[in-house]
C-alpha positions in Angstrom: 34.7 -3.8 0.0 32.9 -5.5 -2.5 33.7 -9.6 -1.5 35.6 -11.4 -4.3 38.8 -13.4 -4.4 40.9 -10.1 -5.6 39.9 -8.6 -2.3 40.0 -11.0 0.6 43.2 -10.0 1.8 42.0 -6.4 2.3 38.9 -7.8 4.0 41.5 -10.2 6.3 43.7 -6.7 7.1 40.8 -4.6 7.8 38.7 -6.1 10.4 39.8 -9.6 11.0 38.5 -13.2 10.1 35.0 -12.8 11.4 34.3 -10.4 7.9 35.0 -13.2 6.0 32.1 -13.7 3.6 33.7 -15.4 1.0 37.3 -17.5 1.9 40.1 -19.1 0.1 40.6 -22.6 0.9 43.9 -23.9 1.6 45.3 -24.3 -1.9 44.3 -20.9 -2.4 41.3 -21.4 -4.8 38.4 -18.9 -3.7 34.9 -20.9 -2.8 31.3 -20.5 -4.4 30.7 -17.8 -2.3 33.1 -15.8 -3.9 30.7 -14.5 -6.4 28.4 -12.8 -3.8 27.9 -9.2 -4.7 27.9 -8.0 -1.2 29.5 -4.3 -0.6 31.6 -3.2 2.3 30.5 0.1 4.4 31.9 2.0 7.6 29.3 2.1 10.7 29.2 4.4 13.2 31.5 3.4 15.8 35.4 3.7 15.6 35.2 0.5 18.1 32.6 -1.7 18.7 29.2 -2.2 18.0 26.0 -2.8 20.2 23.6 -5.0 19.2 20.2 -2.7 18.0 18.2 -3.0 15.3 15.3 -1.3 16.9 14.3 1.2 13.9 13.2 3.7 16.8 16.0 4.5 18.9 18.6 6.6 18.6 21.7 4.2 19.2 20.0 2.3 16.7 23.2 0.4 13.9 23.3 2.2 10.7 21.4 0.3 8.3 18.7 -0.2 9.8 16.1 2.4 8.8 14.8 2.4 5.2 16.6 -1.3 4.5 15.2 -3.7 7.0 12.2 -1.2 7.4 10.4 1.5 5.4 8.7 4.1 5.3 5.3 5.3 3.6 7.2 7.5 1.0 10.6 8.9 0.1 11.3 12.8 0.0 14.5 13.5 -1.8 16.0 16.8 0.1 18.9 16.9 -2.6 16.1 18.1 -5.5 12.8 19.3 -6.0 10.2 16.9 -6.8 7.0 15.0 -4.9 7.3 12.1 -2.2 7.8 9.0 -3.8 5.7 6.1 -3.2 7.5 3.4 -1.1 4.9 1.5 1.3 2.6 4.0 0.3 1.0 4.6 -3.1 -0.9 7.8 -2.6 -2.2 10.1 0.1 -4.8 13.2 0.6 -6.1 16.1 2.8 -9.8 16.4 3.5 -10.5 20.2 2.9 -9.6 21.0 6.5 -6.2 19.6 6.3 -6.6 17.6 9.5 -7.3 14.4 8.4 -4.8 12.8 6.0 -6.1 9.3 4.1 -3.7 6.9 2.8 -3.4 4.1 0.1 -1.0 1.2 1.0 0.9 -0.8 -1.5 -0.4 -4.5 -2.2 1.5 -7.8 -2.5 4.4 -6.7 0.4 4.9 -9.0 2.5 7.2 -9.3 5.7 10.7 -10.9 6.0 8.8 -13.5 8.0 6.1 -14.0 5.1 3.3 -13.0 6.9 1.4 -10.1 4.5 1.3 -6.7 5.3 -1.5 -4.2 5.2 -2.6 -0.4 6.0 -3.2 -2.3 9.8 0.3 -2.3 10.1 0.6 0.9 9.2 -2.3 2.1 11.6 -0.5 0.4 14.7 2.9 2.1 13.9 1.4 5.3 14.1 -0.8 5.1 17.1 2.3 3.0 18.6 4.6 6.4 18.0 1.6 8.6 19.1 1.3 7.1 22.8 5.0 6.2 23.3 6.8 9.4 24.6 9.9 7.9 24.1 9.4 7.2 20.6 7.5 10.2 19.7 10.5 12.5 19.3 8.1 14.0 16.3 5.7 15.1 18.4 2.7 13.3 16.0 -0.4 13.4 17.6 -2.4 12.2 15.1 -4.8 8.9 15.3 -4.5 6.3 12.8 -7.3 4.1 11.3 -7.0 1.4 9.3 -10.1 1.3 7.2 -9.5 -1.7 4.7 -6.5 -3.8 4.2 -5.6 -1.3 2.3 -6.7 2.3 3.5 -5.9 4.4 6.5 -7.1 7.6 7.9 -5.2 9.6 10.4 -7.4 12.3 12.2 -5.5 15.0 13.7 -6.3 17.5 16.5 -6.2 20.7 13.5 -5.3 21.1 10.8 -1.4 19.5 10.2 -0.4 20.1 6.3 3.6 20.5 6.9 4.2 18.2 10.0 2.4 15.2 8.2 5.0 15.1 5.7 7.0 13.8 8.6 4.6 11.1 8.9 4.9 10.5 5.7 8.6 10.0 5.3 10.2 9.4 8.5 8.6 7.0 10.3 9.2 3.5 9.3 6.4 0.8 9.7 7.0 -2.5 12.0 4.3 -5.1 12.0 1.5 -5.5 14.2 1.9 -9.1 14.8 5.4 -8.8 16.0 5.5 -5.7 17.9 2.2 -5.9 19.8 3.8 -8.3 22.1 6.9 -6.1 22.6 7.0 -4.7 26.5 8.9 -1.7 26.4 9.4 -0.7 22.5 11.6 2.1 23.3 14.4 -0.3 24.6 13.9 -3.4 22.3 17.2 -4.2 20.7 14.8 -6.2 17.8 17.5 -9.1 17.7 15.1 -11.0 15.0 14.6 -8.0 13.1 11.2 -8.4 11.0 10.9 -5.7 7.5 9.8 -5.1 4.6 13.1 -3.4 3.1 15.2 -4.7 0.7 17.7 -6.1 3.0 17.3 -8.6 5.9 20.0 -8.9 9.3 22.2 -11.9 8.5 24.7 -11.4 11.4 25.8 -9.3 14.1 29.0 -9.3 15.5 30.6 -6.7 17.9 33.4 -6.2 14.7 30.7 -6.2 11.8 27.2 -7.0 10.8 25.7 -8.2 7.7 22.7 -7.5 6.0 21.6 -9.5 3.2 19.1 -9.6 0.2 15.3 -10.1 0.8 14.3 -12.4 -1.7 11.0 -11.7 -1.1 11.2 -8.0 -1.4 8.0 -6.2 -3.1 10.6 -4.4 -5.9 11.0 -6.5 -8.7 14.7 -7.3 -9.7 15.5 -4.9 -6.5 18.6 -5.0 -5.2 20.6 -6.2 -7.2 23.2 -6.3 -4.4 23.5 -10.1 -2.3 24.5 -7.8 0.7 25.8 -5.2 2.5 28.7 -5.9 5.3 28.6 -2.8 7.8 32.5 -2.6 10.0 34.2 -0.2 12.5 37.3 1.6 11.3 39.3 4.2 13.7 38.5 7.4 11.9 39.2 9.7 9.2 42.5 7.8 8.0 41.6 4.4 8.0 38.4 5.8 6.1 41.0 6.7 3.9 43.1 4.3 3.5 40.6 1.9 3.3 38.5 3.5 0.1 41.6 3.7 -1.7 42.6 0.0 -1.0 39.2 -1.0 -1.9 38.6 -2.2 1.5 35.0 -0.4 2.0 33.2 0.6 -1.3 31.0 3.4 0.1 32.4 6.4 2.5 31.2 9.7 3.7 33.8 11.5 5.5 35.9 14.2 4.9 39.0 14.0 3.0 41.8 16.5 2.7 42.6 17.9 -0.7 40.2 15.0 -2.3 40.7 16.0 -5.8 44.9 15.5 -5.7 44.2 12.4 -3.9 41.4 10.8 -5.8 41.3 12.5 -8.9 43.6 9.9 -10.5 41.5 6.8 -9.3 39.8 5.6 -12.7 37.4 3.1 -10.1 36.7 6.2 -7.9 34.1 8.9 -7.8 32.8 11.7 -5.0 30.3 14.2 -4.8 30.1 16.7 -1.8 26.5 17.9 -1.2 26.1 21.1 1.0 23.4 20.6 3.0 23.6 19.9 6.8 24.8 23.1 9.1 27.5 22.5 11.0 27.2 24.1 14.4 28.2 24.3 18.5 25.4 23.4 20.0 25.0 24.7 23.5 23.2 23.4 26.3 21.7 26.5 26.9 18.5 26.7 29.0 19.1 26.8 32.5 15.8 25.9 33.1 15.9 23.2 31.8 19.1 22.4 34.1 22.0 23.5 32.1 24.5 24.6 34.0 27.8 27.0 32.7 28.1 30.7 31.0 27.5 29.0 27.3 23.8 29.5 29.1 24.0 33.4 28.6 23.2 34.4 25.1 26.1 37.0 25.2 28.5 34.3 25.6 27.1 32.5 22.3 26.9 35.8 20.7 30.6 36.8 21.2 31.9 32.8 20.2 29.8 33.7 17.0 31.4 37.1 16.3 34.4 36.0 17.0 35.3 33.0 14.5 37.2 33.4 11.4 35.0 31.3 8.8 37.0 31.9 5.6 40.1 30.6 8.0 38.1 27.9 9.6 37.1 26.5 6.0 41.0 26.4 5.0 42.5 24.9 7.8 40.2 22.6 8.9 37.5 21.8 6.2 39.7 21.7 2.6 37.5 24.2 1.2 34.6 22.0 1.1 32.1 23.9 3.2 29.5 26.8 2.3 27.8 29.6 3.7 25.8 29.9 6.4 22.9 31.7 7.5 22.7 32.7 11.0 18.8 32.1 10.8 19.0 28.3 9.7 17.7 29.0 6.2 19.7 26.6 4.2 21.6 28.7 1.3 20.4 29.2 -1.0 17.4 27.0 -1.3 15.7 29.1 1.6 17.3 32.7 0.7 13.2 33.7 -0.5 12.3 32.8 3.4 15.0 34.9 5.1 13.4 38.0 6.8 14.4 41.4 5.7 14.6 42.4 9.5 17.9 40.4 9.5 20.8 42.7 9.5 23.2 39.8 9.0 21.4 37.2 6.5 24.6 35.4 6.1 27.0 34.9 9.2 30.4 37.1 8.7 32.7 34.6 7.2 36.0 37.1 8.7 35.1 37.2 12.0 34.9 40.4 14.3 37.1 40.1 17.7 36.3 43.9 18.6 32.5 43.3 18.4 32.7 39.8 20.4 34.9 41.5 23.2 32.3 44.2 23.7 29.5 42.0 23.5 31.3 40.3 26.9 32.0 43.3 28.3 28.6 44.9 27.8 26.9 41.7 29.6 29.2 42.1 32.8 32.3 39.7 31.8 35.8 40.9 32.5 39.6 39.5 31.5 41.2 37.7 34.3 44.4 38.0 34.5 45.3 34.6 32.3 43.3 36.8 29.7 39.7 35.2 30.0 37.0 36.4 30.4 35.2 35.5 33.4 31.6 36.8 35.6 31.0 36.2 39.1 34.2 33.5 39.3 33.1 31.6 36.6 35.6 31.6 33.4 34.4 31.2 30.0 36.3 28.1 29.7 35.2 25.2 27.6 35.8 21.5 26.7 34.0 20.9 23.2 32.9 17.2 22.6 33.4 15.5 19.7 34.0 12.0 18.3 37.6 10.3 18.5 39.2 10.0 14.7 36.7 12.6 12.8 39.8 14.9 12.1 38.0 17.7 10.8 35.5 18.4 13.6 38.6 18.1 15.7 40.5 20.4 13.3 37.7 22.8 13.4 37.6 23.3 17.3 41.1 23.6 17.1 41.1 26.8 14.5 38.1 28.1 16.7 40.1 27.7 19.8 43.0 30.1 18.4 40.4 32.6 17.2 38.8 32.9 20.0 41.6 32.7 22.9 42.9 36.5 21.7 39.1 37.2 22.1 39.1 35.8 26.0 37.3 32.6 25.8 39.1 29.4 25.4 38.2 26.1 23.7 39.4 22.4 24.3 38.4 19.5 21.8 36.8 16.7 23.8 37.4 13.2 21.9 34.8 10.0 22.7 33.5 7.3 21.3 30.2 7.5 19.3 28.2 6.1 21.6 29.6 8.6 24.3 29.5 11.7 22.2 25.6 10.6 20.9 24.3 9.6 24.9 25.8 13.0 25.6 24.5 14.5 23.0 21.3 13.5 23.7 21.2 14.1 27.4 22.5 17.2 27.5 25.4 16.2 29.6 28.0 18.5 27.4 28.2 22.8 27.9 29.3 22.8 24.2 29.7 19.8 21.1 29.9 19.8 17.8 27.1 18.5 15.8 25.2 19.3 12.4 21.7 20.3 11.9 19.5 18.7 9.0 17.0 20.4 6.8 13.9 18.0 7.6 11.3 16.3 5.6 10.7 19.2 3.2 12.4 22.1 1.3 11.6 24.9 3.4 13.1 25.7 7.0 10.1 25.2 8.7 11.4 20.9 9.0 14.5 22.3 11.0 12.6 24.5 12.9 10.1 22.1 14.2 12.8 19.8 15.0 15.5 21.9 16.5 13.5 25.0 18.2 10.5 23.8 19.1 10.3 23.2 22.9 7.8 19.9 22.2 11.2 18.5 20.4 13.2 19.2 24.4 13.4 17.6 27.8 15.0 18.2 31.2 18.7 17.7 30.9 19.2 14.0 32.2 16.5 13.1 29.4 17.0 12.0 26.1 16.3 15.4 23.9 16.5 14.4 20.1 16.6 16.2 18.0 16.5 19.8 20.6 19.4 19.0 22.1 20.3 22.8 22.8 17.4 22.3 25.3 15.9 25.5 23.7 12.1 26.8 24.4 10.7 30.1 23.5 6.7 30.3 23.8 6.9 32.9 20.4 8.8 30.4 18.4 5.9 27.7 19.4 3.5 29.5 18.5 4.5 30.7 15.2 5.8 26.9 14.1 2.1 26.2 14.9 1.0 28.7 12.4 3.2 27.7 10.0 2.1 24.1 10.3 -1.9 24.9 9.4 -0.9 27.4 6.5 -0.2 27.5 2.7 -0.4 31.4 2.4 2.8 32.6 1.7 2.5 36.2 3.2 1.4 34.8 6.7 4.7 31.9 6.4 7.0 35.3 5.8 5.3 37.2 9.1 5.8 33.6 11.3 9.4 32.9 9.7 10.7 36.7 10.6 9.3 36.0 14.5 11.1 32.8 14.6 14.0 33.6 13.1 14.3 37.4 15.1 14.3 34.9 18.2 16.9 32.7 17.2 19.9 35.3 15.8 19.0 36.4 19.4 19.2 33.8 21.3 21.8 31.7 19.2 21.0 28.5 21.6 22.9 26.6 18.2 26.1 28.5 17.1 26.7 28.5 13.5 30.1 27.2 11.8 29.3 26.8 8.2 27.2 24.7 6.0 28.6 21.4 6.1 29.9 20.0 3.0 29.3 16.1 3.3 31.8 14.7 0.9 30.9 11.3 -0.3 33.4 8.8 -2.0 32.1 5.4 -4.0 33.7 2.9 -5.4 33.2 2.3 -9.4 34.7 -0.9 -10.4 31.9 -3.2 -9.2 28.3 -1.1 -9.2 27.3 2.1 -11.2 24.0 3.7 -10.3 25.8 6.0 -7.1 24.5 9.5 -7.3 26.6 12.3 -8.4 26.3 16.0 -9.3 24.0 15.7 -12.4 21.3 13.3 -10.5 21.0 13.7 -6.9 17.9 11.1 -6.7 19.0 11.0 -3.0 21.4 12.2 -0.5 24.5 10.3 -0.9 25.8 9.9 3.1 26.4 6.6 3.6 24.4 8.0 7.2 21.8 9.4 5.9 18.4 7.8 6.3 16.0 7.0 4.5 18.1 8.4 1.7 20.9 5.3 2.1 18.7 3.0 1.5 17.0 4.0 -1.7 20.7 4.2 -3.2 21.6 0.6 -1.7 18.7 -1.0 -3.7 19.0 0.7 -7.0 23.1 0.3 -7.4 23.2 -2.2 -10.7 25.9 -4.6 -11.0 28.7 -4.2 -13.6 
C-alpha cells in the first residue's frame, strides 16, 4: 500500500495501528506525513516476524539483501546481457583464470557515513571464505585489497564460472562494523549498517520499515521515501489485499488472474517461468536420512506417476511450463541437454503402469490397503509445505490422487515459514515442496553447483542450503569442477551429459514443472515495474538481489 490519506483505512484493516506511517488526526485531516511515498509489500511469514537483518543467514527478513546491502554487480537472469556494475565498476581474469582483480566504486559511503573502499570488500570475502556457516558458496578464494580502490582475489585454480557468484551474490558489510562481531553467523544486525538504497527504520513483530538513504551513492535514486514490509495469512489475503490497494507489490499465485485482474485499470502482472518447482527428498542415507523416498526407485515411480497437464489445471491456473528432468531450464538451456537423454522433457501425462513396475522391480509390493510397501515399511508420506500458499497445497493434493491408484500416498503438511524453511534446511522432512533457482548465470551449471554438488550438503541435523536433498555423487563433483575451469564448449557438453546421466538417475529432486512466478503491481502511484517487453530484473517481490534493483528505480507518478 502506498501511504496516503485515501488509503489509511486499508492500512488500519490490514495489520493494525502499529503500520501507521501516516495518520489522520481527530478531525479527520491527514498529517504532513501523508505525502510520504512509501510502498506496502508482503514478507515472508503468514504470522510474525523475527528480528534479522543479518544479510548472511538464511532466516534473514526479506529486504534485506541488495537494499540495506549490495553487492559487487547485478546479473539479470530474466535476459541476456553483462553484470552490471553496482559496488563494483569493473573486473578481470589474469590469463590463468585464477585470479580475478576488481575496481570499486568511489564516493559510497555507509549508512553510518564512514566511507567505503575495496577493504571492505576484501574483508567480506575472506570473512565468507573462513566462516563455514556463511560459506554456503563454497568460495575459497583470498581477497586483497590493494588500494582503496583495487582488489585481487587469488584462487586455488582456475574459477571462471563460480566467481560470477562472487561477483553477484554476496553482499559487502563493512570492516569497521563487523570485525568486532563474535559469531557472524548468528548476528541478528539490529543496527543494520549498508550501502543500499534503503536503511532499517523500524522492526516490529507485525511490520518493518525500511526507509530512504539520503546518502545513497545513486543520484536521484530511489525515488521511493520507503518501503513497509507486513505478514498476511496466505494466498487470499494476498489477494484481497492487492486488489484493495492494501500492498502495492505481490508475488503469489492467483487463480484465473486475467478474469480477476484484467479489468483493474491501476493493475498490471507479469508471470516469468523460471524457478523449477520440485519434491525435494531427503535422500542420502548416509548422510542420515531415514525413509523409502531414500531409494531412487521410490523417486523414480512418484516421477512417472504424476499427471503434469492435470497438475497445471487444477492446481497451478495454467501458469506453469515445462520441465526438464535434467534441470536445464527450458528453453534457455535446451543447447546443453545431452542427447543420451531419452526423456529431455519430463512426460507431462504421466505413466502409472511404468511407476508400478518400477516399485515392483525394486522389491516393493501392495499391502492390502493398496500401498506399496518393502520390508514393513509403507511408501507413505507427509509432504511439507507452508500454511496459506494454496497452490503448493493444491499441487500435493492433485499429486496425492495420482499417485494413490499407483500405491503410494501423499499428505500435505502445513507450517509456518520459519518451520517449513528450519526444516528445509535441516533436512528434518522425507519429502517438501520447494523450487530450484537457475543461479548467477544463464547456463545450468549455477544450479548444479548449488543443488548437486556435495560441497553445497551436510549431515542431516545441519543447516544444508542450498543441497537440501542431501545429495553427493563423486562423478557429479568432479565434472562441476571441470566445468568451472573451462570455456570450451565441446568439453562443457561431455561434463553436462555425466552430470545430468546421474541425476535422471538418481532423481534426489523430483520434478513438478517449471514454476511460473506470477507477479502483480500496483499502477496508480509508481511506473517503472518490469513487464513482458523489459525484464531488467526478476520481478518476485522475493527474489534477491533482483528486488532491490526494481525498488530503487520505480519513479513516482
Amino acid at each position: 500500500m502506498f501511504t496516503s490519506r485515501k488509503r489509511l483505512a486499508g492500512v488500519a484493516a490490514l495489520t493494525g495501528a502499529a503500520l501507521m506511517l501516516s495518520s489522520c488526526s481527530a478531525g479527520g485531516e491527514a498529517n504532513s506525513a501523508e505525502a510520504d511515498a512509501i510502498l506496502t509489500l508482503p514478507g515472508t511469514s503468514s504470522t510474525q516476524f523475527t528480528e534479522n537483518f543479518n544479510p548472511f543467514s538464511t532466516t534473514a527478513l526479506l529486504g534485506i539483501q541488495s537494499t540495506v546491502y549490495e553487492t559487487l554487480f547485478f546479473v539479470n537472469r530474466a535476459a541476456e546481457g553483462e553484470p552490471v556494475p553496482v559496488l563494483g565498476t569493473e573486473y578481470s581474469y589474469n590469463d590463468e583464470g585464477n585470479v580475478l582483480s576488481i575496481t570499486t566504486r568511489e564516493g559510497v559511503k555507509w549508512s553510518d557515513g564512514e566511507p567505503f573502499s575495496a577493504k571492505d570488500v576484501a574483508f567480506t570475502l575472506n570473512l565468507i571464505a573462513n566462516t563455514p556457516a556463511l560459506n554456503t558458496g563454497g568460495f575459497d578464494g583470498v581477497a586483497e585489497a590493494t588500494s582503496d580502490t583495487e582488489l585481487t582475489v587469488t584462487y586455488p585454480q582456475a574459477d571462471v564460472l563460480n566467481s560470477i557468484g562472487t561477483l553477484s551474490s554476496i553482499y559487502i558489510v563493512p570492516e569497521h562494523i563487523w570485525s568486532e562481531i563474535d559469531d557472524p553467523a548468528t548476528h541478528i544486525n539490529k543496527d543494520a549498517v549498508g550501502t543500499g538504497p534503503f536503511t532499517v527504520s523500524d522492526f516490529s513483530p507485525q511490520s518493518y520499515l525500511l526507509e530512504k538513504n539520503e546518502g545513497y551513492w545513486e543520484e536521484g535514486k530511489p525515488e521511493l521515501d520507503g518501503v513497509r514490509y507486513v505478514s498476511l495469512s496466505g494466498n487470499q489475503a494476498g489477494v484481497d489485499s492487492i486488489l484493495n490497494g492494501d500492498v502495492d507489490w505481490m508475488s503469489m499465485f492467483i487463480p484465473e488472474v486475467e478474469s480477476l485482474l484484467g479489468p483493474e485499470e491501476d493493475i498490471e502482472y507479469v508471470n516469468t517461468v523460471q524457478n523449477q518447482l520440485s519434491l525435494v527428498t531427503c535422500s542420502n542415507a548416509e548422510l542420515g536420512c531415514t525413509g523409502p523416498q531414500t531409494d531412487p526407485a521410490v523417486r523414480q515411480a512418484i516421477y512417472a506417476a504424476m499427471d503434469r497437464d492435470q497438475l497445471n489445471s487444477l492446481a497451478f491456473s495454467e501458469l506453469n511450463g515445462d520441465i526438464s528432468p535434467t534441470y536445464a531450464l527450458l528453453p534457455r538451456d535446451e543447447k546443453w541437454i545431452s542427447p543420451s537423454i531419452k526423456e529431455p522433457i519430463a512426460s507431462n501425462t504421466g505413466d502409472p503402469a511404468k511407476a508400478e513396475k518400477l516399485l515392483t522391480d525394486a522389491g516393493y509390493a501392495k499391502g492390502s490397503d493398496g500401498i506399496y510397501a518393502k520390508n514393513r515399511e509403507r511408501l507413505s508420506f507427509s509432504v511439507k509445505t507452508v500454511t496459506g500458499w494454496t497452490d503448493w497445497i493444491a499441487g500435493i493434493e492433485t499429486m496425492a490422487q495420482q499417485l494413490l491408484p499407483v500405491g503410494i500416498e501423499l499428505k500435505a503438511e502445513q507450517m509456518s515459514w520459519n518451520e517449513w524453511t528450519e526444516a528445509t534446511n535441516t533436512g528434518n522432512f522425507q519429502l517438501l515442496v520447494n523450487n530450484l533457482w537457475p543461479g548467477a548465470g544463464s547456463e545450468p551449471y549455477y544450479l548444479y553447483n548449488a543443488f548437486f554438488d556435495s560441497d553445497s550438503t551436510a549431515p542431516v541435523g545441519e543447516s544444508a542450503n542450498p543441497n537440501w536433498a542431501r545429495y553427493s555423487n563423486p562423478d557429479v563433483d568432479a565434472a562441476l569442477a571441470v566445468l568451472n575451469v573451462t570455456t570450451d564448449e565441446d568439453v562443457k557438453m561431455e561434463q553436462y551429459a555425466i552430470i545430468q546421466e546421474a541425476i535422471v538417475e538418481d532423481m534426489p529432486y523430483i520434478p513438478i514443472q517449471a514454476y511460473g512466478s506470477l507477479s502483480t503491481f500496483r499502477t496508480d502511484v509508481v511506473t517503472g515495474w518490469p513487464s513482458d517487453d523489459d525484464l531488467y530484473a526478476l520481478p518476485m517481490v522475493w527474489q534477491a538481489p533482483d528486488y532491490g534493483q526494481v525498488l530503487k528505480n520505480l519513479t513516482l507518478k
